[in-house]
KOLVOKOL-227178 format. One record per residue: residue in three letters; x, y, z of N, C-alpha, C, O in turn. Coordinates in Angstrom, 1 decimal. Atoms other than C-alpha are relative to their C-alpha. Last residue first. Layout:
{site 'ALA', {X, Y, Z}, {X, Y, Z}, {X, Y, Z}, {X, Y, Z}}
...
***
This chain:
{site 'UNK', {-1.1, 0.7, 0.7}, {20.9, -14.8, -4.1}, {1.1, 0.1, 1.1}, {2.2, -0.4, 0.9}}
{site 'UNK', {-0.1, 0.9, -0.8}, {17.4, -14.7, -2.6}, {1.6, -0.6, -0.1}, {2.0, -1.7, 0.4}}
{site 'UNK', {-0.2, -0.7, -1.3}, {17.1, -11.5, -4.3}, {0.3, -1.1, 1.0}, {0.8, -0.7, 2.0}}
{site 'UNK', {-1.6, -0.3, -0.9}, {18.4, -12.5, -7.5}, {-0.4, 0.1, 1.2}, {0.6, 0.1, 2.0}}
{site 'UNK', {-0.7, 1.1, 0.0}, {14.6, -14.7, -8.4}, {1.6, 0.4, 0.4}, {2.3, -0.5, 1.0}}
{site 'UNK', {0.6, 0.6, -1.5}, {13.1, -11.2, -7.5}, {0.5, -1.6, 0.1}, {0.6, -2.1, 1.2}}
{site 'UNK', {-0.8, -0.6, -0.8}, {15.3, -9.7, -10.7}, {-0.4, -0.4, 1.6}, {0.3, -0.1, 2.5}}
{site 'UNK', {-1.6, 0.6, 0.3}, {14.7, -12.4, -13.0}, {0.4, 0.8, 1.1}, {1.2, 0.3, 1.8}}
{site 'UNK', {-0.6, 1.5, -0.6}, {11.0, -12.1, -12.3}, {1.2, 0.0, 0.1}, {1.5, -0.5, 1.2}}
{site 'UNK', {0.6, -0.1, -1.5}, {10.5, -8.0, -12.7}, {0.4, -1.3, 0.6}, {1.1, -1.4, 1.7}}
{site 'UNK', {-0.6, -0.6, -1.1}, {12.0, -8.4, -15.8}, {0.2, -0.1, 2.0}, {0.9, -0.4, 2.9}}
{site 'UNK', {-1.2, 0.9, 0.4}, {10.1, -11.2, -17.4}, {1.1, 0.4, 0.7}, {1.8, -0.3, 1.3}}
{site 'UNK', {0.4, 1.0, -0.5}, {6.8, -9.3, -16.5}, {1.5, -1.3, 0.4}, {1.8, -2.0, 1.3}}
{site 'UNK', {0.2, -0.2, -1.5}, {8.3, -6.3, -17.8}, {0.5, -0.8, 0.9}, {1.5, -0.8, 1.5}}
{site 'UNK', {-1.5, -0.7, 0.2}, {9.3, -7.7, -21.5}, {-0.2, -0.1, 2.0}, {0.2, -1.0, 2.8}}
{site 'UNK', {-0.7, 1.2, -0.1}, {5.4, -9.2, -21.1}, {1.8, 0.2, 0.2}, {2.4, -0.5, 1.1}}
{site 'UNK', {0.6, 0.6, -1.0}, {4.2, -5.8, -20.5}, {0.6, -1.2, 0.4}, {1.1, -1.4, 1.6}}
{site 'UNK', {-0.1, 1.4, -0.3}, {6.4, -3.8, -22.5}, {-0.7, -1.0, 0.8}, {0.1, -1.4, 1.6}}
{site 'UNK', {-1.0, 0.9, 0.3}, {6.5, -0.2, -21.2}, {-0.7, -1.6, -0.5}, {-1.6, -2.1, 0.1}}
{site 'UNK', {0.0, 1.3, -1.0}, {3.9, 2.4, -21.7}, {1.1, -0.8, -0.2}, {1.7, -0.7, -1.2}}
{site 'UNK', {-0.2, 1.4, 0.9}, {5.9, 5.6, -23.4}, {-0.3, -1.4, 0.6}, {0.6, -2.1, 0.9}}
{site 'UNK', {-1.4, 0.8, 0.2}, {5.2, 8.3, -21.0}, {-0.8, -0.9, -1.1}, {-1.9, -1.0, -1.5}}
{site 'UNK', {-0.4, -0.2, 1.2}, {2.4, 11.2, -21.3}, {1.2, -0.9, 0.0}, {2.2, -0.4, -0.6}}
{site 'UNK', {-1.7, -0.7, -0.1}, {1.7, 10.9, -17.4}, {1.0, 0.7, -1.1}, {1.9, 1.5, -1.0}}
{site 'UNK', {0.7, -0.8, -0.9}, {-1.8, 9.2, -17.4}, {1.1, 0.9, -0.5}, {1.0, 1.4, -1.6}}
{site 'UNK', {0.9, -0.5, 0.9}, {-0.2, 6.7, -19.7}, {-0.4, 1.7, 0.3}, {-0.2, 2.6, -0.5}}
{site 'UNK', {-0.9, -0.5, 0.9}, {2.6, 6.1, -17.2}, {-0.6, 0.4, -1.3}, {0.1, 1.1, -2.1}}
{site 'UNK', {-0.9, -1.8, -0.6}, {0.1, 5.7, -14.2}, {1.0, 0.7, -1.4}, {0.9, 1.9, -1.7}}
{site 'UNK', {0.8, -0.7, -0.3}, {-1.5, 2.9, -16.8}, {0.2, 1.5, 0.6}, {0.0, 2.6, 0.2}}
{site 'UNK', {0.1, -0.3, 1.2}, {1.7, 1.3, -17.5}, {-1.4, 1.3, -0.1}, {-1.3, 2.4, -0.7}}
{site 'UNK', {-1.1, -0.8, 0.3}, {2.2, 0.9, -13.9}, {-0.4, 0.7, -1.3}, {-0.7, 1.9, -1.3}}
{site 'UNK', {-0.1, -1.2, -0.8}, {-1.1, -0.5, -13.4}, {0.8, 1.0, -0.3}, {0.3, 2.0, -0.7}}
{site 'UNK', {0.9, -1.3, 0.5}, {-0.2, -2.7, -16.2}, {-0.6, 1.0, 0.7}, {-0.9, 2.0, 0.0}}
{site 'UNK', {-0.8, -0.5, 1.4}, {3.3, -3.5, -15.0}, {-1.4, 0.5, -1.0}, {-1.4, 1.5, -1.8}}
{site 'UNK', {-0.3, -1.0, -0.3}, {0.9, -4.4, -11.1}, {0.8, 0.9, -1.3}, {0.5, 2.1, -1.3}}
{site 'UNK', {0.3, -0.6, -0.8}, {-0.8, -6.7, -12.5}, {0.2, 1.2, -0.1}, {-0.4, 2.1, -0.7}}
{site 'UNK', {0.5, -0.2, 1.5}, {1.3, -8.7, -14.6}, {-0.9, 1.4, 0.2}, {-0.8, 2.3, -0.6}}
{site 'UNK', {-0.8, -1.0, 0.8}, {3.4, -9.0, -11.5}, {-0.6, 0.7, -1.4}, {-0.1, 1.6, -2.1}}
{site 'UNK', {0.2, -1.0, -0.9}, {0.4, -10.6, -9.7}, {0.9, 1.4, -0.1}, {0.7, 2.5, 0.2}}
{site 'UNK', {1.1, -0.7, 0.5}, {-0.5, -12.9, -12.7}, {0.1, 1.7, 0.9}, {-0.5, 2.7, 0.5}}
{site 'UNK', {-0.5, -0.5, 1.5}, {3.7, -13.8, -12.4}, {-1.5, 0.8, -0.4}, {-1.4, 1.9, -1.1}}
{site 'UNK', {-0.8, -1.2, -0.6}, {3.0, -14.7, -8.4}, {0.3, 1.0, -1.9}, {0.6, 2.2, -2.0}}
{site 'UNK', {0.6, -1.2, -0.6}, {0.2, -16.6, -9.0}, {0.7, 1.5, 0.4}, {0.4, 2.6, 0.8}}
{site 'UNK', {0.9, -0.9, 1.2}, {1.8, -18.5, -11.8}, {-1.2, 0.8, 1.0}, {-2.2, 1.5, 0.5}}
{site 'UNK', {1.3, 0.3, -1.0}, {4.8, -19.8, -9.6}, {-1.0, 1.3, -1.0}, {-0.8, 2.4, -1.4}}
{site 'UNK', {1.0, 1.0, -0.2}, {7.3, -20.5, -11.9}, {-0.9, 0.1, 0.7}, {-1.6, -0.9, 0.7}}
{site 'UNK', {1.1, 0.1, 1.1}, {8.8, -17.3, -12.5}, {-0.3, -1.1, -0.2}, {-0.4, -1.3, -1.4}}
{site 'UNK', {1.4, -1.1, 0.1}, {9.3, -16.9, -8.7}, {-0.5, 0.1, -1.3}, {-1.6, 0.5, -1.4}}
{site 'UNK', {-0.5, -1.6, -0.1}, {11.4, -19.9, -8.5}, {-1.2, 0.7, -0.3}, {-2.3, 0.3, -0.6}}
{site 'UNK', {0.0, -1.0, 1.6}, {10.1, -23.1, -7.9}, {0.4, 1.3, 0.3}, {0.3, 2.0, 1.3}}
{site 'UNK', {0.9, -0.9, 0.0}, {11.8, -24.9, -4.4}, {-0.6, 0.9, -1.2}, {0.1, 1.8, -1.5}}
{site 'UNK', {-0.2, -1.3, -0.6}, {14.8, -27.3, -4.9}, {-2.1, 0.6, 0.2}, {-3.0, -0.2, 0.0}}
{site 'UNK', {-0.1, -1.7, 0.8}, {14.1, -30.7, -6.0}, {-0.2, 1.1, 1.0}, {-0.9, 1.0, 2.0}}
{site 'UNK', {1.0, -1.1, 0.4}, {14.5, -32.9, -3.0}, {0.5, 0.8, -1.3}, {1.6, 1.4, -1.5}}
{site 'UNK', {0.6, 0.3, 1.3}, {17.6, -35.3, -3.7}, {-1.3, 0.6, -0.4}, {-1.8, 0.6, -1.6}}
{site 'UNK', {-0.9, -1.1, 1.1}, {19.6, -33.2, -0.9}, {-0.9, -0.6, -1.2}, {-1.1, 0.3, -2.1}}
{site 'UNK', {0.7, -1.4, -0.4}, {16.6, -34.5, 2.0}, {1.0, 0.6, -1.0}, {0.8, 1.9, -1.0}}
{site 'UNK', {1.2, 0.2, 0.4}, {17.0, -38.3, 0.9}, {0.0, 1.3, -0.1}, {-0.4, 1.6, -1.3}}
{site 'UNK', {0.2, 0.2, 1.5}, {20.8, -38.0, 0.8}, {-1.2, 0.3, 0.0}, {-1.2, 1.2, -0.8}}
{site 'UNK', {-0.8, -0.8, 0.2}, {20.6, -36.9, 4.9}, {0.2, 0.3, -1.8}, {0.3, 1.5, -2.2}}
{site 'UNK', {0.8, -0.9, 0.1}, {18.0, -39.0, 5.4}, {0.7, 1.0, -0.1}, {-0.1, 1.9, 0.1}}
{site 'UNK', {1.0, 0.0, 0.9}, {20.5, -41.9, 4.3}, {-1.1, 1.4, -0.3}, {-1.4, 1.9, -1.4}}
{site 'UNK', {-0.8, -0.2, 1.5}, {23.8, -40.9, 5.8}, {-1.4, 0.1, -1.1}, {-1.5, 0.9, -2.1}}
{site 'UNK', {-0.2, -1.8, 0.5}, {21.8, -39.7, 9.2}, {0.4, -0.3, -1.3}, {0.0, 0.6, -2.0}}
{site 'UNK', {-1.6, 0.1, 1.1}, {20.4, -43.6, 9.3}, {0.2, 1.1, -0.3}, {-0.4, 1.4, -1.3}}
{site 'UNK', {-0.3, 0.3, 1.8}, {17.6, -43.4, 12.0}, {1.3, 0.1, -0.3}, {2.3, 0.3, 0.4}}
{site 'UNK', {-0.9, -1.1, 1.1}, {17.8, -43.4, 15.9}, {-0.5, -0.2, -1.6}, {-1.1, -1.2, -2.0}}
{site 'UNK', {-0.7, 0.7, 0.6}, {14.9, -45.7, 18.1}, {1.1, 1.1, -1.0}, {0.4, 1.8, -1.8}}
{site 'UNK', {0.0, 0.7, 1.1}, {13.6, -43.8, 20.6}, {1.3, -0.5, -0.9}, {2.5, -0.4, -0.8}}
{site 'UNK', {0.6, 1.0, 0.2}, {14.3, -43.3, 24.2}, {-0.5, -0.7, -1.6}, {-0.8, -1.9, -1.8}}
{site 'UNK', {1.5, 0.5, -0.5}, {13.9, -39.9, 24.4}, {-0.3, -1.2, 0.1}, {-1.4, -1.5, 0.3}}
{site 'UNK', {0.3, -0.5, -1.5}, {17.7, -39.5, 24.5}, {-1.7, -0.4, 0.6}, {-2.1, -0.8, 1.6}}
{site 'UNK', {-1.3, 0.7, -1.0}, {18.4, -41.2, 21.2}, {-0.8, 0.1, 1.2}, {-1.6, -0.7, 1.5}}
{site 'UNK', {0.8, 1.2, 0.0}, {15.5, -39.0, 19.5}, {0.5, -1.4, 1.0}, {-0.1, -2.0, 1.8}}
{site 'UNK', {1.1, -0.5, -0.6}, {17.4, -36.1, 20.3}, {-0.8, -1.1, 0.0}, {-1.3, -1.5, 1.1}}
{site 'UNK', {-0.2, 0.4, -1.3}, {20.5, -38.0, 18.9}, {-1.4, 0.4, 0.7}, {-2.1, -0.6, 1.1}}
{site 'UNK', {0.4, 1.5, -0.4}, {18.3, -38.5, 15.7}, {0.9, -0.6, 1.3}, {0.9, -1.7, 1.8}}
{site 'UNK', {1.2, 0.8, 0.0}, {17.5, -35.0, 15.4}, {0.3, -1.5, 0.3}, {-0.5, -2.1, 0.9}}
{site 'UNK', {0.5, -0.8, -0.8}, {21.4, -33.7, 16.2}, {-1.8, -0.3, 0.1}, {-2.2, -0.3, 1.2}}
{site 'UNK', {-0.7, 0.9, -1.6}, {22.6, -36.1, 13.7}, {-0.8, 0.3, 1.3}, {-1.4, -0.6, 2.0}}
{site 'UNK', {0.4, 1.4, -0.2}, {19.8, -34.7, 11.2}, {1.2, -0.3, 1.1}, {0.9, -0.1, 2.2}}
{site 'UNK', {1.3, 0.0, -0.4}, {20.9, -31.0, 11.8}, {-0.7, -1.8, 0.3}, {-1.1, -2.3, 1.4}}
{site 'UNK', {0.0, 0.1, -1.4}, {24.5, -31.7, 11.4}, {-1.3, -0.1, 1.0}, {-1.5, -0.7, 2.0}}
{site 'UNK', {-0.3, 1.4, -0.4}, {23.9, -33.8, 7.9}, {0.4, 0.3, 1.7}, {0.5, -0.7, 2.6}}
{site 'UNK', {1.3, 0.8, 0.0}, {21.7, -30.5, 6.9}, {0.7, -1.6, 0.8}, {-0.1, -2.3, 1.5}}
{site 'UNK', {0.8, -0.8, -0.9}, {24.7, -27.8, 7.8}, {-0.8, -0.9, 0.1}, {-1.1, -1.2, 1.3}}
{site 'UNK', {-0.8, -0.2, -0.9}, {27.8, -30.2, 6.1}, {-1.7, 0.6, 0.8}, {-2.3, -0.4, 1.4}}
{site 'UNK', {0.0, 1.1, -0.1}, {25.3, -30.4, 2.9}, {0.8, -0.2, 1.1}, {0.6, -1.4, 1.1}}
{site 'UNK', {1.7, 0.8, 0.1}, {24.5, -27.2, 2.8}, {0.1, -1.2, 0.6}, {-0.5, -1.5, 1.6}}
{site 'UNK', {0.4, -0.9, -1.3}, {28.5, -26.3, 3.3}, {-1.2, -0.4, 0.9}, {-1.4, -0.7, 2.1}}
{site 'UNK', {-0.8, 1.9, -1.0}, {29.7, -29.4, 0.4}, {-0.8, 1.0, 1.9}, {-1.1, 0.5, 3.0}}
{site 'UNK', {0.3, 1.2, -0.4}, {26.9, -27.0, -1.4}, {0.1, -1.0, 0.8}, {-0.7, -1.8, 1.3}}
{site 'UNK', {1.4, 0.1, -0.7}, {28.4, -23.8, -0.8}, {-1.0, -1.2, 0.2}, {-1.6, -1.4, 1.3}}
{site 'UNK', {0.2, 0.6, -1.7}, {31.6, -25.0, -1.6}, {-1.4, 0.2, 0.9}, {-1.9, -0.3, 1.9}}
{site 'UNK', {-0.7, 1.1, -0.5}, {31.0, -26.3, -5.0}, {-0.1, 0.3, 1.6}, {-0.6, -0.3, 2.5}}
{site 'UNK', {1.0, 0.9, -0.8}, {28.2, -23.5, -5.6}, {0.9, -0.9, 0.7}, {0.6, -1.1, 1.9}}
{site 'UNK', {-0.5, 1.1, 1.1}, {31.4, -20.5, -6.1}, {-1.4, -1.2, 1.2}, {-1.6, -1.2, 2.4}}
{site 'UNK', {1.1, -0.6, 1.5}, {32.2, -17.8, -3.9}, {0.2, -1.4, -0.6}, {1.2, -2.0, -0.6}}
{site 'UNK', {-0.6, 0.1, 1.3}, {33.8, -18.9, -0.4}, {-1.4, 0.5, -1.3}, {-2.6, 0.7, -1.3}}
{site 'UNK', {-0.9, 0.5, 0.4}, {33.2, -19.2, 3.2}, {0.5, 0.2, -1.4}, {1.8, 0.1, -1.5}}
{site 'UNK', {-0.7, -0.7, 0.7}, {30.4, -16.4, 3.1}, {1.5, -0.7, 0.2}, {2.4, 0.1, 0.1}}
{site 'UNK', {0.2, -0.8, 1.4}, {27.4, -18.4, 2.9}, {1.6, 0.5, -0.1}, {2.2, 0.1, -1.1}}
{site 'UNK', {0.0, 1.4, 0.9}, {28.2, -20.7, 6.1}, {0.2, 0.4, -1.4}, {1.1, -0.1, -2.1}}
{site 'UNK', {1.0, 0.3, 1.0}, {28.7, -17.3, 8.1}, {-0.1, -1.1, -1.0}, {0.5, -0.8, -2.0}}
{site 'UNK', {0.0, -0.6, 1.3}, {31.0, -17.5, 10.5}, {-1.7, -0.4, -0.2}, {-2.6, -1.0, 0.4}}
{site 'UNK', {1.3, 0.5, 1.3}, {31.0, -17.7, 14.1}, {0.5, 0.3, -1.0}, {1.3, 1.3, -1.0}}
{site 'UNK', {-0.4, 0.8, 0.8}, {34.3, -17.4, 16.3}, {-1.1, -0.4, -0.7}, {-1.0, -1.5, -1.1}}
{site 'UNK', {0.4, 1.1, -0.5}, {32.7, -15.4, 19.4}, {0.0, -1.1, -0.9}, {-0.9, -1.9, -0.8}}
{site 'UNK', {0.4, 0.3, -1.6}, {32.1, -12.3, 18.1}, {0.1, -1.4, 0.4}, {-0.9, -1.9, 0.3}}
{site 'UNK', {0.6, 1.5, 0.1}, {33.9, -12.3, 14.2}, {0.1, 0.0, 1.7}, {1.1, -0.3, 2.3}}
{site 'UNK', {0.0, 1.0, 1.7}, {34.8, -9.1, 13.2}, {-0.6, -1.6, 0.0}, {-1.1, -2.4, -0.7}}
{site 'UNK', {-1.1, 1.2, 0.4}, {34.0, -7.4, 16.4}, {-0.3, -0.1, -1.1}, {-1.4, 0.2, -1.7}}
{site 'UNK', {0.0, 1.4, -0.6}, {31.5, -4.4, 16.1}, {1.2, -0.8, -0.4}, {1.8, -0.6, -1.4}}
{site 'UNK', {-0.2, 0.9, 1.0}, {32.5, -0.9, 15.9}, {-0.6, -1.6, 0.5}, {-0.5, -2.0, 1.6}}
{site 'UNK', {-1.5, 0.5, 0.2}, {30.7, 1.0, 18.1}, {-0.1, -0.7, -0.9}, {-1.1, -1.1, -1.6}}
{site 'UNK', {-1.3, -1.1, 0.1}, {27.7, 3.1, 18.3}, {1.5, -0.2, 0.1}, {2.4, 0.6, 0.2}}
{site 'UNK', {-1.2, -0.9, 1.4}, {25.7, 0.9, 16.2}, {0.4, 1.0, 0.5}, {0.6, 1.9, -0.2}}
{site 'UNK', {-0.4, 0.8, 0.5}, {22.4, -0.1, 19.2}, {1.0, 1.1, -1.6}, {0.7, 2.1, -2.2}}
{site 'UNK', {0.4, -0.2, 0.8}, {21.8, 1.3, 22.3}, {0.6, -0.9, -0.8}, {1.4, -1.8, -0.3}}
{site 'UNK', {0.7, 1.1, 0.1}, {21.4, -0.3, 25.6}, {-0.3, 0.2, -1.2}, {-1.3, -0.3, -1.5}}
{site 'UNK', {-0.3, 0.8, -0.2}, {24.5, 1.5, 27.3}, {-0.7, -0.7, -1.0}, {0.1, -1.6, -1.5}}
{site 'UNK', {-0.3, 0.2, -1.7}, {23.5, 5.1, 26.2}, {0.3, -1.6, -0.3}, {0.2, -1.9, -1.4}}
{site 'UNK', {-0.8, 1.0, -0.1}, {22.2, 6.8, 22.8}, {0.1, -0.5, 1.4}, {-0.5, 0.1, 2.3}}
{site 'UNK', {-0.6, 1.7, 0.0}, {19.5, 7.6, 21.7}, {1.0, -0.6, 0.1}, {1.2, -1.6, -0.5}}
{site 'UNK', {1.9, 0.2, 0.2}, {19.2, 11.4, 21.9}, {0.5, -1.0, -0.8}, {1.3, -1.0, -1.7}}
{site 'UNK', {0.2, 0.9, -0.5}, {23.5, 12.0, 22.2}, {-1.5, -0.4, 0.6}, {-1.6, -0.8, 1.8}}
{site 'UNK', {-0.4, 1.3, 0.3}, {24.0, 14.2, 19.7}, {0.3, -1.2, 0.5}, {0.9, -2.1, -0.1}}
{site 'UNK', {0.4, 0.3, 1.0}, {21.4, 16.6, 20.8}, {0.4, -1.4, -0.5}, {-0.3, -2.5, -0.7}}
{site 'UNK', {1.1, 0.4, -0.4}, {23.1, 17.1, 23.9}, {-1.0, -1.2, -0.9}, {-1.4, -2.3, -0.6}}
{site 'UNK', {-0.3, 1.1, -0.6}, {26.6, 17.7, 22.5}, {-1.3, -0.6, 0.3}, {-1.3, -1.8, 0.0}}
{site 'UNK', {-0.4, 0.8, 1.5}, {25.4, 20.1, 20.0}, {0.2, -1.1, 1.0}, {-0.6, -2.0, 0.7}}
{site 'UNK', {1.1, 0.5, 0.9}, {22.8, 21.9, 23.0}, {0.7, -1.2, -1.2}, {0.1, -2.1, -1.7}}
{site 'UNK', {-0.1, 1.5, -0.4}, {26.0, 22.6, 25.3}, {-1.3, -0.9, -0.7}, {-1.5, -2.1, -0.6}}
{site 'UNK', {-1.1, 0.5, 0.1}, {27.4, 26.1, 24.4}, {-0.2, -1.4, 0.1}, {0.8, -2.2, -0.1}}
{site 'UNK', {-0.7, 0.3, 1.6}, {24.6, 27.0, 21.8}, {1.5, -0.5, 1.2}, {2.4, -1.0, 0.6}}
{site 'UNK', {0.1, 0.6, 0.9}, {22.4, 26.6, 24.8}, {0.9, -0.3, -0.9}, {1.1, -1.5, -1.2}}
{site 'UNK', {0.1, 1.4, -0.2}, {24.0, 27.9, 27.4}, {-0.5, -1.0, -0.6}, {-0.3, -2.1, -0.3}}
{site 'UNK', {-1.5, -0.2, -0.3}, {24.5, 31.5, 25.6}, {0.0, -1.8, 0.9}, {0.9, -2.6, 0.4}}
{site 'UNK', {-1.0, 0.6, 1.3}, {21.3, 31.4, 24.4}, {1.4, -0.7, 0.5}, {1.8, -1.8, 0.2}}
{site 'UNK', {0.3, 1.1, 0.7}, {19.6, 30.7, 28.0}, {0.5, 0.1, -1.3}, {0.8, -1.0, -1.8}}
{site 'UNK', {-0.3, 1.1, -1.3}, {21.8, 33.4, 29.7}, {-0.4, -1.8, -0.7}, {0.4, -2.7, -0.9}}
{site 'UNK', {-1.3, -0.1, 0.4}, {20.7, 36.2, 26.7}, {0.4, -1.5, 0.7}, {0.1, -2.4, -0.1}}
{site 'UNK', {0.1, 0.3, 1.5}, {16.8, 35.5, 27.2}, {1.7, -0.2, -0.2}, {2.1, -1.3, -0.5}}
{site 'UNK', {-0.1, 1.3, 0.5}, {17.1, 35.4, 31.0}, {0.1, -0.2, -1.2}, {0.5, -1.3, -1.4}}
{site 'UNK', {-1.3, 0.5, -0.6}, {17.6, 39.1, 31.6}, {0.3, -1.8, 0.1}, {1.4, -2.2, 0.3}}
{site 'UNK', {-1.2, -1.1, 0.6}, {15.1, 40.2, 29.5}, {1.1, -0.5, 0.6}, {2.0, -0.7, -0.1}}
{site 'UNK', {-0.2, 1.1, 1.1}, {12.4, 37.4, 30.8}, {1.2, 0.6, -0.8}, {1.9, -0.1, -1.6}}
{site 'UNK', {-0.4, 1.4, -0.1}, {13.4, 38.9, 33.9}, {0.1, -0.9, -0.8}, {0.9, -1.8, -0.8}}
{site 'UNK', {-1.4, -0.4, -0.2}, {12.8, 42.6, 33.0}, {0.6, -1.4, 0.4}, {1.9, -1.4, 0.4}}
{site 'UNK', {-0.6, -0.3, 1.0}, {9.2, 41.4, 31.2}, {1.7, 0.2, 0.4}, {2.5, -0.1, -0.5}}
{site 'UNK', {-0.1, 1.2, 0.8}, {8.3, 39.5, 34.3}, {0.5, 0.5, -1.2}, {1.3, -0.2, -1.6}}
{site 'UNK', {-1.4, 0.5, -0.8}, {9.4, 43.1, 36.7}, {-0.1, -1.5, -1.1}, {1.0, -1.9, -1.4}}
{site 'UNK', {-1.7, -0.4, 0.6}, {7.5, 44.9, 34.4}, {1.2, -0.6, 0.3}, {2.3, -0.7, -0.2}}
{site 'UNK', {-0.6, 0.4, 1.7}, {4.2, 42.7, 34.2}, {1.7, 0.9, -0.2}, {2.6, 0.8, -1.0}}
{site 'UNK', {-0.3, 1.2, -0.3}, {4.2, 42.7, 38.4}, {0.5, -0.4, -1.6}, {1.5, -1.1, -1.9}}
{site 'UNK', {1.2, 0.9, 0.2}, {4.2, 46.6, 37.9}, {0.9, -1.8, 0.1}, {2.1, -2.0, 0.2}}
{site 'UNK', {0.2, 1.0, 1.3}, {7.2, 48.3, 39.2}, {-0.6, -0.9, -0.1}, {-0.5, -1.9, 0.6}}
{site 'UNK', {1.5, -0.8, 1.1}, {6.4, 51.4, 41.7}, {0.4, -1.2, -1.0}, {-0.2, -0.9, -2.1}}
{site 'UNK', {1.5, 0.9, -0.5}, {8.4, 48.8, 44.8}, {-0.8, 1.2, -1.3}, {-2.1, 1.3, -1.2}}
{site 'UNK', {1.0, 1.1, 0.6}, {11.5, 49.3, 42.7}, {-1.0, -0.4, 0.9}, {-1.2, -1.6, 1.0}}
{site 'UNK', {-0.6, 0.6, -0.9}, {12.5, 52.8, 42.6}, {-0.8, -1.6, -0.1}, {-1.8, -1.9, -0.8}}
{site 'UNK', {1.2, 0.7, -0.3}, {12.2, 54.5, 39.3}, {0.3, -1.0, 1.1}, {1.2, -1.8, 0.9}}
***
């Protein structure tokens, strides 16, 4: 068959035939590499290791286990803060305060309530454990405990801040 009698569809079927092999064959040799680099480049982020300590920071928290040092830490972090506000004040021209004093004033705060003290947050757990209980009816389970729950649920959102 010489080739000016080949339809315009024979010659695109004998091309897509002769390209089908060509494109496997450069695919499976360079598609794994390809693939596994779809996000990455200069401006990505976690493809190296990071330093252990960039630029000599720590973490305040992770000096030591135990409140003693976390506290003398707190209390180190809050007495740099106040210096640092009452130089700033310094510079404006105002008058300084006593870092030792507002420094005590602001550790003698009671803390913050915890999550089973706050009674919007316990109606809101109550809530959702009969919800739950509800789905688990629906379901043929054994409801749980409501109050049991309730008491749960707190103890373990009072660790998260831990």
């Amino acid at each position: 068959m010489p080739l000016a009698e080949l339809s315009s569809g024979t010659v695109l079927i004998l091309i897509v035939l002769a390209a089908l092999p060509i494109g496997a064959f450069v695919f499976a040799m360079g598609a794994g590499r390809a693939f596994s680099q779809i996000g990455r480049g200069d401006m990505s982020i976690g493809d190296e290791e990071l330093p252990q300590n960039p630029g000599g920071l720590t973490d305040s928290g992770a000096e030591g286990s135990g409140d003693g040092v976390s506290a003398s830490v707190r209390e180190e972090e809050i007495r740099q803060m106040v210096q640092a506000r009452s130089d700033r004040a310094q510079a404006r021209g105002e008058k300084g305060f006593d870092v030792s004093a507002e420094v005590e004033r602001l550790l003698e705060r009671a803390p913050a309530p915890g999550p089973s003290e706050d009674p919007g947050l316990r109606d809101e757990v109550r809530q959702l454990v009969i919800a739950r209980n509800e789905r688990r009816g629906r379901q043929g389970k054994e409801p749980l405990d409501v109050d049991a729950e309730v008491e749960r649920q707190l103890r373990e959102l009072e660790g998260l801040g831990q």
